[in-house]
N, C-alpha and C positions, 0 to 999 in steps of 0.2 A: 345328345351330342356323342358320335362316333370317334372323334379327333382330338378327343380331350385329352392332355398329357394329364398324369400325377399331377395333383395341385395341391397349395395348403393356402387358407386363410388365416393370417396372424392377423389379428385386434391388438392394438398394442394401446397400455394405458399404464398410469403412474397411482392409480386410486382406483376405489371402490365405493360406488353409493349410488343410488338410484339411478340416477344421471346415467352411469356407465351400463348399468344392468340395462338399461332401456334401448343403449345404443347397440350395444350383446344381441340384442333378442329383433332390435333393428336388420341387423347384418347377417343375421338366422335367415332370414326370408330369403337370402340375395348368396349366402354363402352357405347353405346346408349344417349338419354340426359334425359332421365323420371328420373331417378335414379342415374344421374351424378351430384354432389357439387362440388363447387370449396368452397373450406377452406382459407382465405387470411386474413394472421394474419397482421395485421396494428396498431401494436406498435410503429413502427419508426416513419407509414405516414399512412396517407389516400391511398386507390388506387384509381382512376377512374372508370368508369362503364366498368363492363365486360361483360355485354350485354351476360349474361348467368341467365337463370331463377332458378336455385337454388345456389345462394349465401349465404355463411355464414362471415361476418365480425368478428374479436375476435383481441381482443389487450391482453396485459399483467392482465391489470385489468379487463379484463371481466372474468380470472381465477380464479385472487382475489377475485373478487365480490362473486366467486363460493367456497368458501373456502378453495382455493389449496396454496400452500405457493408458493409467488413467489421469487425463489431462482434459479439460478442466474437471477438479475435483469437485462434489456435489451437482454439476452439469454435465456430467459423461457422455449421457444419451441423448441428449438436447443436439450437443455437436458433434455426435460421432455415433446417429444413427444404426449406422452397420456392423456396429461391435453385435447389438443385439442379433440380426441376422444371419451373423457369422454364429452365432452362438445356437440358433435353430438349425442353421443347416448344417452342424460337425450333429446335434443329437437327430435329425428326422435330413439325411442325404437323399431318402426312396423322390423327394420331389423335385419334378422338372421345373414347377414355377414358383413363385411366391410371391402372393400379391398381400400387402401391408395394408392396412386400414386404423389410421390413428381417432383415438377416442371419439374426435370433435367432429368425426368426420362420419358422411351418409352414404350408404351406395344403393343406389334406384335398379341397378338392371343385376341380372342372374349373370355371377363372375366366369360361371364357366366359358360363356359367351365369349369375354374379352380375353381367358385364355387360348380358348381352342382357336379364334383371329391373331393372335400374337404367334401361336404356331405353327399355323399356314403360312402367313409371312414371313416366320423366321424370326421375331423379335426377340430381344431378352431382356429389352427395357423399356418402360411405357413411363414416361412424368412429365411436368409440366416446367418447363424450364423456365427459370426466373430470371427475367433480361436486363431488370435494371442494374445499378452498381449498390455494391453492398454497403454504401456510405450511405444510401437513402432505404433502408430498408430498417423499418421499423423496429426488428426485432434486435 
């Protein structure tokens, strides 16, 4: 790929244990590891070593510390996503993109793919918009 802007992969997760380590080594194949973070917010708890060279640790109050309000307390990152974001891109600015990949979640194709099409088009956002009303939504 000639067209690839700076990219980073954040893995973003709440724990540590097999389960994740698997999903890690999953999204290795698809996102390389020079430009792969794991993001592991440790509000509840400390995690263990994840024996992955770019780590980022962040609790509740490292948001705060950042001056984000934190609302709701204990669910920070649940409903306000973007604090952590915000909080990768003031420490690693050099990237043009940043594609997010939560714990549960699997990526099949090579990301650089989907960057380098995102910046021939021009995009800056790729998601999957949720249409129904938030009264009927499960979570």
């Amino acid at each position: 790929m000639s067209n690839v802007p700076p990219y980073a992969v954040v893995f973003k997760t709440h724990f540590w244990d097999a389960f994740a380590a698997r999903q890690l080594q999953r999204l290795r194949r698809h996102a390389g590891t020079e430009n792969l973070f794991v993001l592991v917010d440790e509000t509840r708890q400390p995690v263990p070593d994840i024996g992955h060279d770019h780590v980022i640790r962040m609790t509740e109050q490292t948001s705060e510390q950042e001056g984000f309000l934190v609302y709701p307390k204990g669910r920070l990152f649940w409903y306000n996503t973007d604090y952590q974001l915000y909080h990768f891109i003031e420490k690693f600015p050099q990237f043009a993109y940043i594609v997010t990949v939560e714990y549960d979640c699997v990526v099949n194709m090579d990301i650089s793919h989907m960057v380098e099409a995102m910046a021939v088009r021009g995009l800056d956002f790729v998601g999957q918009p949720v249409r129904s009303p938030a009264s009927f939504w499960h979570w």
